[in-house]
Each structure stands twice: as C-alpha cells, then as structure tokens.
N, C-alpha and C positions, 0 to 999 in steps of 0.2 A: 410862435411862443404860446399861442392860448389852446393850440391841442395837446401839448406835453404837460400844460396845466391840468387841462380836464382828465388828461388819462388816470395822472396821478390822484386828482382827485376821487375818479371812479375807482382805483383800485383801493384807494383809503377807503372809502366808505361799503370795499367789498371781500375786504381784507380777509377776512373768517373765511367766507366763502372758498378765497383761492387757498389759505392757509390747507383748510379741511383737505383740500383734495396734491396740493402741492405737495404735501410732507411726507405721504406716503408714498409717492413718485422719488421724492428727490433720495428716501433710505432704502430704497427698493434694491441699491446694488450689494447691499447686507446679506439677504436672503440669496439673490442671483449667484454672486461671487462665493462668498461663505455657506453654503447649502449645510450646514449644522445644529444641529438639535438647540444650542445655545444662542446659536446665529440667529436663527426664527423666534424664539422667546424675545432676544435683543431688537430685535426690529419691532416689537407689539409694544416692550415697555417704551420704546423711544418714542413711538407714534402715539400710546398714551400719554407718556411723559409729557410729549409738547403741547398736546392739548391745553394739558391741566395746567403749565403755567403759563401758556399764550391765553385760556379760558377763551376760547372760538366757540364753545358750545357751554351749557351751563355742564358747572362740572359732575355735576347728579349724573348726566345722560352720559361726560365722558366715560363716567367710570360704568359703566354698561358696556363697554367695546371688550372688556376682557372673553364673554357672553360670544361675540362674532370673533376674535381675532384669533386664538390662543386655537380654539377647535380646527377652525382651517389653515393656522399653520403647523399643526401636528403637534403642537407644544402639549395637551393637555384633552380628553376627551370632555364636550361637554355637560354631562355630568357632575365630575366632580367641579369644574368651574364653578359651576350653582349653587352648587352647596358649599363654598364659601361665602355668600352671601348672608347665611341666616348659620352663623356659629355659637356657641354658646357663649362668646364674647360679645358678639351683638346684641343678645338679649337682657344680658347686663346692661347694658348702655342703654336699650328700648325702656326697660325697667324704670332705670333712674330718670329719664327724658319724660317719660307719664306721672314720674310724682315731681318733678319739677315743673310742667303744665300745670298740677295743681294748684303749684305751690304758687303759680303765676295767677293761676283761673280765681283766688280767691285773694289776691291782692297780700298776701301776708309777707312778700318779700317787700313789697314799702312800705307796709308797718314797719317792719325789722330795718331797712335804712333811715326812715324818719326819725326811729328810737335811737341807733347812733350816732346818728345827727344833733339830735336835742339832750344828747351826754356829752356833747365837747363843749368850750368857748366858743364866742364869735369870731374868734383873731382868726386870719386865716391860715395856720399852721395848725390849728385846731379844726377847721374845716375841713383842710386837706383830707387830716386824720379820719372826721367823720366821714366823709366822702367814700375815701379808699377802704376805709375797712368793711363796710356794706358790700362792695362790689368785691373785694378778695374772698370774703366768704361766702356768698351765694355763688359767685362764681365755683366752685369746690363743688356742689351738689347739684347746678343746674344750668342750662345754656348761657355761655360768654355774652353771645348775642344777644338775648333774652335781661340779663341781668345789666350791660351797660344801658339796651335801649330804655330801662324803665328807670335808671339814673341819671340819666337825660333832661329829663325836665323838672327834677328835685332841681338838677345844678342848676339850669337856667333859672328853678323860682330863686334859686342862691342869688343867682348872679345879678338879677331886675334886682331884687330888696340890697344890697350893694351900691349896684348903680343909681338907684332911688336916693341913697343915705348921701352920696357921694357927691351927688349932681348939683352946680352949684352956679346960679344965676336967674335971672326972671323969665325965662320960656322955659321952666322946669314944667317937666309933666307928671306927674302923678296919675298916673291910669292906672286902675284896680288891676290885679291881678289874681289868675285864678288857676291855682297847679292843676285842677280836674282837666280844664279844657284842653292845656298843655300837654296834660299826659294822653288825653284822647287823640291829639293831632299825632304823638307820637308812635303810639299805638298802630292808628291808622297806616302811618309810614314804615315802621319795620315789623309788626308783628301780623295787620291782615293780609293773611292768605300768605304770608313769606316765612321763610326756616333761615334756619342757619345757612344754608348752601346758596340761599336766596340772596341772603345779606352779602354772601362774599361776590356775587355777581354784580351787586350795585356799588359796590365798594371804592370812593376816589373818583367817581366823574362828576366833577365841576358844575353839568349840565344838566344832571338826570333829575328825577323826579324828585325822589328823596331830599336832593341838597336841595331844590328851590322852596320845597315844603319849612324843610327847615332853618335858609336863611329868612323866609317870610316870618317863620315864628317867632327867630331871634331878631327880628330887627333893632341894628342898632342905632339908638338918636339921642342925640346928636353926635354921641361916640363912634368914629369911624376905626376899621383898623389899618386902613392906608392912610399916611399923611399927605392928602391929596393938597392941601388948602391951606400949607402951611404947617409948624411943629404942631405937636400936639401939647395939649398942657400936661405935665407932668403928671399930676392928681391921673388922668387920664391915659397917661403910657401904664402907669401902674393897674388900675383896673385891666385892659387889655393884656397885660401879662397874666393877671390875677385868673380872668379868664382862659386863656391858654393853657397856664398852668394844671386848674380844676380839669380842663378837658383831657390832660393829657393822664393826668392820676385816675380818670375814669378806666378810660383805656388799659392801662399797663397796670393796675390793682386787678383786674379781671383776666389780665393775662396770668400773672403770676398765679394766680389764687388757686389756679384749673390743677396746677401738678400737687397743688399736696393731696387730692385723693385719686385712686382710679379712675375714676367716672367722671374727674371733673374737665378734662379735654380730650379732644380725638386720638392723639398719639400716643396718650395712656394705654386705651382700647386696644388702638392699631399693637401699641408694643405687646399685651397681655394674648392676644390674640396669638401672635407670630411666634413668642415666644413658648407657648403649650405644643403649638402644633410641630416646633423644630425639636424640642426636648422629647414628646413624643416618640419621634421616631427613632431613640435610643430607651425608651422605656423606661422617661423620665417625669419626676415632675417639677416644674419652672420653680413652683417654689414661689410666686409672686401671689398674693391676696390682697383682697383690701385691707386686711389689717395690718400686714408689714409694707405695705405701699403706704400707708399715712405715717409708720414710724420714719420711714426714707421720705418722704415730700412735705411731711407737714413742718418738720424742724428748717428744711429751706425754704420751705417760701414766705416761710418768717421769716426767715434772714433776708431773703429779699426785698420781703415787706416795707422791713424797719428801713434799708440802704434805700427802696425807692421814695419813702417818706423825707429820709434827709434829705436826698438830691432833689426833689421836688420843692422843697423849700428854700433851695440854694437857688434851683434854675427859678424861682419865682425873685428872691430879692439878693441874690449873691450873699456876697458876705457881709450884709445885712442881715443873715440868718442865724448871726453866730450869737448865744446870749452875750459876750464879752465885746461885741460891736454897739454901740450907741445909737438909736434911731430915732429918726423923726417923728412927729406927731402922728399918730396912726389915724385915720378916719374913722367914722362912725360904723361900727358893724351891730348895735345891740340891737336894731330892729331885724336883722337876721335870725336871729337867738327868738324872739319874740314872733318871726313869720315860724318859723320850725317847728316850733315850738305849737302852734294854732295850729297847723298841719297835721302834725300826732293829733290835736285832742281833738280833733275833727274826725280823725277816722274814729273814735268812740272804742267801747272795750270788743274785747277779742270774742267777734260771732263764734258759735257752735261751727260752724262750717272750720272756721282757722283755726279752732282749738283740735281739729279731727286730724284735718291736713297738718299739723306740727305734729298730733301724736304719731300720723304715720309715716312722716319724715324719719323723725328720731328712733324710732321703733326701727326702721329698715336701717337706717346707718347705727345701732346697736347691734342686730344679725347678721352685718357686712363685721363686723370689728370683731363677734364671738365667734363667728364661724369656725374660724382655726386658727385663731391667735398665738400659734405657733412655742410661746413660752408653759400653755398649760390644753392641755383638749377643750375643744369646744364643741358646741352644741352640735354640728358633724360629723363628729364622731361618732352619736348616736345610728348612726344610717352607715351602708355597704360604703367601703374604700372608693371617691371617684363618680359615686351615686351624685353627690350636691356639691355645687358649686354657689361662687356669690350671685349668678343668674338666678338661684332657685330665689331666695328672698326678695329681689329685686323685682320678679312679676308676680310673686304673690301678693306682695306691697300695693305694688300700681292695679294689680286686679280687685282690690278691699277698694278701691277708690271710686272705684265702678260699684259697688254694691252701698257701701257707708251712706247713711242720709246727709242732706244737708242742712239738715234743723230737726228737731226734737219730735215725734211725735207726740198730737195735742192732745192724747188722753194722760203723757207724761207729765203736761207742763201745762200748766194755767191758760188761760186763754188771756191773752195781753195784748195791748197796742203795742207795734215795735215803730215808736214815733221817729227813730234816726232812720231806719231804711225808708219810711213812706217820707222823708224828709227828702233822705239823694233822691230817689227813684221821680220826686217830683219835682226837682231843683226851684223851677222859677212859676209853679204852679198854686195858685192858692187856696186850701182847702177847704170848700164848705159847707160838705158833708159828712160829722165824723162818724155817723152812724155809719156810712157806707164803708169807712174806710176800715173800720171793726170790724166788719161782716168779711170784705175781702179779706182782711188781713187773719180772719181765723179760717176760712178756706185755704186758705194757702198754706196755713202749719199743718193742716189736715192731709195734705201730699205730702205723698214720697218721692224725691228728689233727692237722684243721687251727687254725691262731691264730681262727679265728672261723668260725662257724656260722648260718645263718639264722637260728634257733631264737633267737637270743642278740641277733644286731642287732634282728630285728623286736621284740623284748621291750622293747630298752633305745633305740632310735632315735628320735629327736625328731619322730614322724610331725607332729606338732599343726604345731608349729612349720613345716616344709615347707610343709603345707597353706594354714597363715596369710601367710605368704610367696607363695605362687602368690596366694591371695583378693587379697592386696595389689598384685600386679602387674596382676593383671586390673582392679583397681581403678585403677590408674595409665593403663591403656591403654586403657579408657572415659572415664576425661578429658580424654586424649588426644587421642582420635576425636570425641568430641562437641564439642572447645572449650571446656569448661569451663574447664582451667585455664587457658586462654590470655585468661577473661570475669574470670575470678579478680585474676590479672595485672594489667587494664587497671584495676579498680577500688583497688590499689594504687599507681598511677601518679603516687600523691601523696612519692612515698618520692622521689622523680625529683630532689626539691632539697634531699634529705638524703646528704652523702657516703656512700657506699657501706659504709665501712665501720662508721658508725655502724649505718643499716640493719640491718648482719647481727649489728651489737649487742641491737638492739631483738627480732629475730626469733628469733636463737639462744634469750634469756630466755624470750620467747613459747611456744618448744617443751620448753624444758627444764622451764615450766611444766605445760604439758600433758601430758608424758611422763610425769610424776608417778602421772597417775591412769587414763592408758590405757597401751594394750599402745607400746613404741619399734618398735616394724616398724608398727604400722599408722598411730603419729603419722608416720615418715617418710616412709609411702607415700602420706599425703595433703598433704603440705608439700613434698616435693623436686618434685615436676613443676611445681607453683603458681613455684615460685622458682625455678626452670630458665626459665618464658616470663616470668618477671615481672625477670630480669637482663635477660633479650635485649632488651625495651622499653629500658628504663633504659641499655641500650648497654655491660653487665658484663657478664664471662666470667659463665658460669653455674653455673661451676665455683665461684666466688669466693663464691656464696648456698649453693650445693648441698652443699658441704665442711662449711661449720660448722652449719649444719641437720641432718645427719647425726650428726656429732659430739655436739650438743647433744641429740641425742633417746635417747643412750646417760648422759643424765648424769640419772639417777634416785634420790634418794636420802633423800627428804623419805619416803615413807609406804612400808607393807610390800605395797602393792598396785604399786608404782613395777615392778618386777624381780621375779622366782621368789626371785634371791639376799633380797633385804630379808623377802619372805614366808615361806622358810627358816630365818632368825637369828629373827624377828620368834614363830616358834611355838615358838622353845623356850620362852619363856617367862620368859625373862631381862627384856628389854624389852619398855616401853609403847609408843604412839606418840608420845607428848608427850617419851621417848626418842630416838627414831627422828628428830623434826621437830628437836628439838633440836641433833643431832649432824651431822643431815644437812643441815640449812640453810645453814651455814657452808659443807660441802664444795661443796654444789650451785652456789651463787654464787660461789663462787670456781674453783670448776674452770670453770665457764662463762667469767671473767673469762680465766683462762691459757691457755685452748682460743683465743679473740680475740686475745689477745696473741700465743700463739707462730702464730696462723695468718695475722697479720699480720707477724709478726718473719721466719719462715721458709718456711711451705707455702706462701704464693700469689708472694713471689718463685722458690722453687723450683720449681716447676708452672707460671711464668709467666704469671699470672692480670691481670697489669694490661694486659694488651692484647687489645681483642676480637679471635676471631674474622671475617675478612672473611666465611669461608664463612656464619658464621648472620647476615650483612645479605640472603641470599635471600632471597624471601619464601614461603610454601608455600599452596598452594590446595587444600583438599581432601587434604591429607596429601600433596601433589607437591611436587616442588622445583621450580621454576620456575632453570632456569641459567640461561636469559638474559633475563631480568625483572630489569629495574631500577627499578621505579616502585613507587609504593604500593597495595601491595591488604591488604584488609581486607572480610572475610567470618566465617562462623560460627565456621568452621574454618582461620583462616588468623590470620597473626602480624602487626601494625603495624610495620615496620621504613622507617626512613627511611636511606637507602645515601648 
C-alpha cells in the first residue's frame, strides 16, 4: 500500500514535467494518421493549447513554442512566425503599458482612488461605490493586475478602520495603523520584479508565497472566518461578509473596466490585431480604432458597472439592500470617512512630476480619440492613407516620459525647502540639521531627472504578457496559413439555420466559459480567426461574431485562476472559492446576457454590421485575392463563398 502512495505522490509533484513531454506523444497520431497542412497546424495549437491552460511552464515561455513548432511542422516558415511578435498592435499596447508604469511610478493612481474614496459616505454601499469606481477606471488605461494590486491595501486600511469601529469588548486592540507600510508589503508581493503574466502564474495556491505574505498582513483577531469555536456573533458574520464583498468588487470592477477601451485588456489587443490582418488580406480596413472602440465598450461597461454595484450590494446584505426594506442599526463607519479622508491630505498637493504624467495621460487618450473619429476627419488625415496608426501616438507619448523632468529646473523656480518629501523620505528620522537639508534639497532641483527610467519600466512592464500576445498572434497566423480555421468554419456550418444572433448567444457563453479556466488572450486568439471564416460562410459581417467573442473572453469571474485581479482578492484570504463561484456566477451570466443585448440594441447598428461586405464574397487561393474571380473555389487554403 505505501509504494502506490509514493508513486502517486512522485508523479504529483512531477506532473509538469510528465505533462511537458506526455502530450506531445499522446497527439502525435494527428500528424502520423492525418499527414495534412491543417492536421500539422492542429497538433501545434493543441499542444500549445494544453500548455496554456494546464500552465506546466510559465505562460510567457509557452507562447514562444509557436517560434520551434509551426517551422518544423511545415505549417509556416520561420520568418514570418517572428514577425508576429512585434506588430503594430503590440506597440499600441507597449505604448500604453509605459504610460501606465508611470502613472503607477509616481503614485498618481492612489491619489485618484483615495479622492473617490473621500467623495462617497461611510455606509458601505457607498464604499463599494468608492472602491469599484477607482479600479473600473484605471483599469481602462492601465494594468488589471497593476491597479487591483494597489487597491489592496486602501481596502484592508478600509477594512481595520471598520473592524476597529466595530470591535466590541475589553481585549479590543487598537494598534496604529499605517497604509505606507501596507502598501510596501504589497508592492513587494506583486509588483517586484513580477508582470502580469507573473501574477497569473501565482494565481490561487493556498501555499505560495504571496498568500502567506498576505494572510500575515491581513491577520485577523479575534475575527476568524471559520466558525471553528462556535457561531460567530452576528455583528461579526456581517463584517466577514462586508469584507468578502469589498474583495470581490476589487476584482470584477477591474475586470469590467479593461473593455471599454482598446488598450484596457489583452483580448482587445489580441481582437484588433487579428482582425487588420484577416480584413487585410481582402484589401480591407477592420474599421475598429480607439475611438469607435470607446463608443462600443464604454456605454457597456457602465452597464455592467451600475448591475455589478446593485448585485454587490445584494450579495452583501440581501434584501436588506432594498431602500423599501427596513434595517437594523448600522455600526459605526465615520471614522472610515475620517481615516480616508487623512490618507488624501497626507499625500499633500499634486507634485510637478503628477501634474506631467496626467498631462501626458490625457494628451495621448485625446490623439487616441482624434485620430479618426470616424463622424468628422481627424488629425490623420493630415499624413498618407495607412501611414498612422493609434501605435503612432502611444510611443511618442511613453517616449516624452523618458525625456520630461521630474521637477522644475532651479533657475525656474525659487530655491525652497520641500518640507512634505524630506518628511516621507525620512519617515521616523529626526532632523537636526536644516541647513543641511537646504543645501541637499537645492542640489537636487538642480538635476535633471527624468518622469521614467529604464531601470523602472523593465522592472515593472508586463514583459509575460507582450510575449503571450505575439505567441498568440503567431498562433493566429498559423491557422491562417494552414486553413485551419477556415476547416474549423466549415464544420460549424450547422449554425447556418440558426439566426445569427442567437449563434453569437450560444458562442459568447461558450467562451465566457472557457475564459474561466484559461488565460482571455489565448481563449481569444483561438476563437476570433475560427469566427471571422465561420461568419463569411454563413454570409455575416465578421465583425457581428468577432465583437462579442472578444468581449465575452474578458468576462471572467467565476474562479481566481479566471484573471491576475480574481487571484489577487482571492490570496488575501478573505475568500473561498465556493465565494468566488457564488458571487461571480450571477455577474458572469448576466454581463454576458447585457454584452448581447446592448451589442444588438447599439454596436452592430452603429458599426453597421447587418450588411456583408461585397469585398469578402472574393474568394482567396493560397492567401491571394482573386479580383476577378467569380466562381466557387474551394481548396486547403481557400474560403467557400458563393457571390
């Protein structure tokens, strides 16, 4: 009986290892049996496929196999594999990723949550509110990952100043609390030397580093959230929900938030990407920018916004949410109001560094929006057809960030003590020498010092992510080329006497499923090409499948392996996952539901989706456009279109 344990045990803690080399062995009769152009494509995305959602390897490295796989199985030379990697869709996203590092490097995203914080009540339905609207709007211009990790320990300073008010007997403890040191522990924990692709690696074990850091820092006492010892006091299930709750509005506020603009999550990218390069090859254009991508995402995910704020306040007190319901005596929250509130006027007014990094935020999301705002010409216009794209604005932006000072030149500006920085800088030190600190402190206005630094991007830049992003394109454009997805397509052909938009009822769910348990860049990079040739069959814009596919593989919310954000909330320690499924089943099914709704109430009339394209009735041979081909061809590599 004890060597069938040990085996099992060995092969558990060796699982990656066998996986790695098992999988490839076990799809092997793919290639063997089916010796076809589609067949060899099929066996590289399956053997990446499993990777990425078993994650055996970090997924940065999986998505580097398209690099070895795709060349030697004849699917693609490698060449152009590589040069999926660095497209003019990734440099968009590079773009935006260096002025959200800034925006992080000078602390201006907790100004901006403290400040909506300290505009709501104490209640906590006003909290909520504060809470979630910081993290749905940073999220929109800057790392998910990035913007829960640093609303992480505002909510814990929430949740102590709560539990403080609440706490009610004679071993109450009162121990100072201090959001700096909190937010350095967290820091520590997801943002040195870790990306995005970092954080989905750490994402939901119980055991790892991350969660012991941050059950240590949440500790809670005498509030447990097992009732190991007997019921809990009432006063005390409430706080523990109270907290659950907050964590879970961190989470799913920063999920929602990423689709209303381009840049604000991966599957935007991934979709914007795949989509130039499939219209392309009809001598098209997608048609999508940042500016009509905010008129289609910003109006839903306010709609999602506003439903996850009711249901968060439901799933916190039920139908004790209702104003028309009667409730108890609330607890003490106004020293909440009052911690928040010291918190803002602690950070002091807005440095020359924060006032730069805002103007260059808003200045680049201004040249994202005029570019070609599609109702009137924009500033694009001025330049050759196809010359600029939203890339162009997005690295000249994040390049001013590298050159802009970080304070005033001192022949500009007075020579002055700056008494609040030699304050932080010296927290628990006490000064007593001010001459000395005069002399540094005007040597120091006298540098040049720029808003950002190599040293600092490469530290904090979502390299994983990038990476997984190109693995994904190159994965796209080996389906491409082989026919795959166009084999994919035909075997779908049954949907043909399903109206259309039931269809992208059935498929959204389908992805929204699956996005649960893999990475939403690599679910969208294997879904948007399938449903780009699988509309053109069916005689739909492609746009009309490819819009809420995208959409739906950002709506993750069921497990903490879904999103970085879910496996973030999910290790403080607050919540389970019988939490998590709970809270999140309701959002995930109905935001899919409103995503359908308003993308049938507004985006596809707006975008004009109910009329195909004549140009994709071409038919394409071997990747050509055939202009004056009117007839049906049908090959490996070519589309069935009846004109």
């Amino acid at each position: 009986m004890g060597m069938p344990k040990q085996i099992c045990r060995g092969i558990t803690k060796w699982k990656n290892f066998l996986i790695v080399f098992l999988v490839p062995l076990i799809l092997l009769p793919i290639v063997t049996i089916i010796d076809t152009k589609p067949a060899r494509c099929a066996y590289g995305v399956l053997v990446i496929g499993t990777y990425w959602v078993l994650e055996v390897m970090p997924l940065a490295v999986t998505s580097l196999l398209p690099v070895v796989l795709f060349p030697m199985l004849g699917v693609m030379p490698v060449q152009k594999i590589c040069q999926s990697y660095f497209k003019d869709t990734l440099m968009l996203f590079l773009g935006s990723l260096v002025v959200a590092v800034a925006v992080e490097r000078w602390d201006l995203h907790r100004r901006i949550a403290l400040r909506a914080l300290t505009l709501v009540g104490p209640q906590p339905r006003w909290l909520m509110l504060g809470i979630m609207f910081p993290c749905w709007f940073l999220s929109m211009w800057m790392s998910n990952t990035a913007t829960t990790a640093m609303m992480v320990p505002i909510l814990n300073a929430i949740l102590k100043q709560i539990k403080e008010a609440r706490e009610i007997g004679p071993n109450t403890k009162k121990n100072s609390f201090r959001l700096s040191a909190e937010k350095n522990m967290v820091e520590t924990s997801f943002t040195n030397g870790k990306n995005e692709d970092d954080a989905i690696q750490d994402k939901g074990a119980n055991g790892d580093t991350n969660t012991m850091e941050m059950q240590k820092l949440m500790k809670k006492e005498p509030i447990e959230i097992e009732e190991e010892n007997g019921p809990i006091r009432s006063e005390d299930k409430e706080f523990i929900q109270l907290a659950k709750t907050f964590s879970l509005c961190v989470a799913f506020s920063a999920n929602i938030g990423g689709v209303a603009t381009l840049t604000g999550t991966p599957p935007n990218i991934v979709f914007k990407g795949i989509a130039e390069d499939e219209f392309k090859i009809y001598d098209m254009d997608s048609g999508i920018t940042f500016a009509n991508w905010l008129v289609i995402g910003l109006p839903l995910s306010i709609v999602c916004f506003i439903f996850l704020w009711g249901w968060m306040q439901f799933y916190f007190d039920g139908k004790k949410c209702f104003p028309c319901v009667a409730r108890g005596e609330e607890g003490s929250y106004d020293n909440v109001k009052k911690f928040l509130h010291t918190e803002y006027l602690s950070l002091g007014s807005m440095t020359f560094a924060e006032k730069l990094v805002l103007g260059d935020f808003v200045l680049l999301a201004v040249l994202w929006i005029t570019r070609n705002p599609q109702f009137v010409p924009g500033w694009g216009a001025l330049f050759p057809k196809k010359y600029i794209s939203d890339s162009v604005p997005a690295i000249l932006m994040a390049v001013l960030l590298f050159i802009l000072p970080s304070q005033p030149p001192g022949f500009l500006k007075k020579q002055q003590l700056n008494c609040t920085k030699a304050a932080e800088s010296q927290d628990d030190e006490v000064i007593s020498n001010d001459e000395v600190v005069i002399q540094l402190d005007k040597a120091k206005k006298d540098e040049y010092v720029p808003l950002l630094n190599w040293r600092v991007v490469n530290e904090k830049l979502a390299w994983g992510v990038i990476l997984l992003m190109g693995g994904g394109f190159a994965l796209a454009d080996a389906c491409k080329a082989s026919g795959l997805s166009n084999t994919i397509a035909e075997s779908l052909s049954f949907l043909a006497g399903i109206p259309p938009w039931v269809s992208v009822l059935m498929l959204t769910f389908i992805v929204a499923a699956i996005t649960n348990i893999t990475s939403n860049a690599a679910t969208t990079t294997i879904f948007v090409p399938i449903v780009f040739h699988l509309a053109i069959q069916l005689g739909v814009h492609p746009l009309f499948f490819m819009i809420p596919i995208t959409l739906s593989a950002s709506f993750a919310f069921l497990l903490p392996v879904g999103t970085p954000p879910n496996a973030i909330v999910f290790s403080t320690g607050y919540l389970t996952i019988k939490d998590m499924v709970f809270g999140g089943a309701v959002v995930n099914i109905v935001t899919v539901l409103i995503m359908n709704l308003c993308f049938n109430a507004y985006i596809s009339p707006f975008l004009g989706l109910s009329v195909f394209p004549e140009a994709l009735r071409t038919p394409i041979v071997n990747g050509t456009l055939l202009k004056n081909g009117t007839l049906l061809l049908v090959n490996n590599t070519g589309y069935t279109i009846t004109p």
